[in-house]
C-alpha positions in Angstrom: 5.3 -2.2 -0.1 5.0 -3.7 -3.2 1.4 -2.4 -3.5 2.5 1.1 -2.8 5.2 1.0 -5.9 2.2 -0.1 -8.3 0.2 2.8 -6.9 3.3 5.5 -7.7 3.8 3.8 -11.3 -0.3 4.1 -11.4 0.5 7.8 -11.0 2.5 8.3 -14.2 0.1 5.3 -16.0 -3.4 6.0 -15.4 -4.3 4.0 -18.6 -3.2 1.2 -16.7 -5.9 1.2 -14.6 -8.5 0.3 -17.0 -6.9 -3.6 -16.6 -8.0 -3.2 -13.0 -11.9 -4.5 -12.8 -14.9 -2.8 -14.6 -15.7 0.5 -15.7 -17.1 2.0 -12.8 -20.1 4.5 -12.8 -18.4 7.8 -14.6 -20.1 10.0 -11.9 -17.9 8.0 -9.2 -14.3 8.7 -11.1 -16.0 12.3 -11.9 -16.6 12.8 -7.9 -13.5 10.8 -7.4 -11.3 13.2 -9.5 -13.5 16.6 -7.2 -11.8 15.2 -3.9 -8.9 15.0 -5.7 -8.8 18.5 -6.8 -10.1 19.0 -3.4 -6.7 18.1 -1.8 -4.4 19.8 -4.6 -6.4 22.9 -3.3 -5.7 22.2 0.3 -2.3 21.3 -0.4 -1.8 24.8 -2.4 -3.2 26.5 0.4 -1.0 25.3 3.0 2.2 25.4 0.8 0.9 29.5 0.2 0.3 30.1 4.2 3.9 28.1 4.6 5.4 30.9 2.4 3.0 33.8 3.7 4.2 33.0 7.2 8.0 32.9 6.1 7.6 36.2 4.1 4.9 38.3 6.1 6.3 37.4 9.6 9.9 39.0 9.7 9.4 40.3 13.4 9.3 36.8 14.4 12.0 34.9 15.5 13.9 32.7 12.9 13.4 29.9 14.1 9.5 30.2 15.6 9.4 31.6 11.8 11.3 29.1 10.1 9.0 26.2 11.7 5.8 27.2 11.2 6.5 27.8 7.8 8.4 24.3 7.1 5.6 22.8 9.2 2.6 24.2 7.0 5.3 23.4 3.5 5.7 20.1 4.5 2.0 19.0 5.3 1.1 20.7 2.0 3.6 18.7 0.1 2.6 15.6 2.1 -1.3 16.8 1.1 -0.4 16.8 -2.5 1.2 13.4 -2.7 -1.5 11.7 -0.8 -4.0 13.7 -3.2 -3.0 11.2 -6.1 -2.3 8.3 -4.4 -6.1 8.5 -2.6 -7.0 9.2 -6.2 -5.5 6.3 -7.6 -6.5 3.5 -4.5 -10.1 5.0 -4.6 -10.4 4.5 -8.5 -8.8 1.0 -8.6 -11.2 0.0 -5.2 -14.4 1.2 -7.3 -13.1 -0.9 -10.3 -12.6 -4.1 -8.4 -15.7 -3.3 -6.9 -13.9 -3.3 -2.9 -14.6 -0.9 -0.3 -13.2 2.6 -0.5 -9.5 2.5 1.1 -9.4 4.1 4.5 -7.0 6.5 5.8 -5.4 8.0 8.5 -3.7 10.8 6.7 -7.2 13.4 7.3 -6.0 12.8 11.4 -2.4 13.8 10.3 -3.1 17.0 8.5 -5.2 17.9 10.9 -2.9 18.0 13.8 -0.2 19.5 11.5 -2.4 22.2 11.0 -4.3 22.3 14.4 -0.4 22.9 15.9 0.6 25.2 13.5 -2.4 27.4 14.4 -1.6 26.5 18.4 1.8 27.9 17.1 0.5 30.9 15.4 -2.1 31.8 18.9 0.6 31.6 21.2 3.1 33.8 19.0 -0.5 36.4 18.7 -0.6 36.3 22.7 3.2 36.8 23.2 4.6 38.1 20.6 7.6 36.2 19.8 10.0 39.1 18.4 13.2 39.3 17.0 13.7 42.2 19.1 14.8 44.3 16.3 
């Protein structure tokens, strides 16, 4: 726990990081910084599908609506927060010269999104309405 609050203050202090080891290689903090913005996109695109299902949807029940769309809000909000965190483990491990932190969170989003899209087939097949 205590490691996880110096990460979040590492969020709004990145300077601080340069008391964490050596200056690593800048092509590692520049590819470091690409996966980064690699998430951010992933997390955009799930937090736009979350509001593109609530929006473009309406036939669909509330509540079959309602929980894809919190589903695919909350695993892009969960995306974007583990975005900078990753960022800032990854950059501190290349500093101290450690392995690369490892993750479970790419198993996580993937089953939010693989049952979102189950979600989404069965609704296709059937066609959940709101029997307007």
């Amino acid at each position: 726990m205590i490691d996880f609050a110096k990460d979040v203050r590492l969020w709004f202090a990145p300077k601080r990081l340069r008391d964490e080891g050596d200056t690593p290689d800048y092509r590692f903090s520049l590819a470091n910084e690409r996966t980064f913005l690699a998430w951010i996109r992933t997390a955009l695109a799930l937090v736009g599908g979350g509001f593109a299902v609530d929006q473009f949807l309406p036939d669909l029940r509330w509540g079959v609506r309602v929980g894809m769309a919190l589903a695919l809000l909350a695993v892009g909000a969960a995306c974007a927060l583990r975005a900078v965190n990753h960022w800032v483990r990854c950059e501190r491990a290349m500093r101290r010269g450690e392995d690369l932190p490892l993750s479970r969170f790419p198993v996580v989003l993937s089953l939010g999104v693989g049952l979102v899209a189950a979600a989404m087939v069965v609704v296709v097949l059937f066609g959940w309405t709101s029997g307007r």
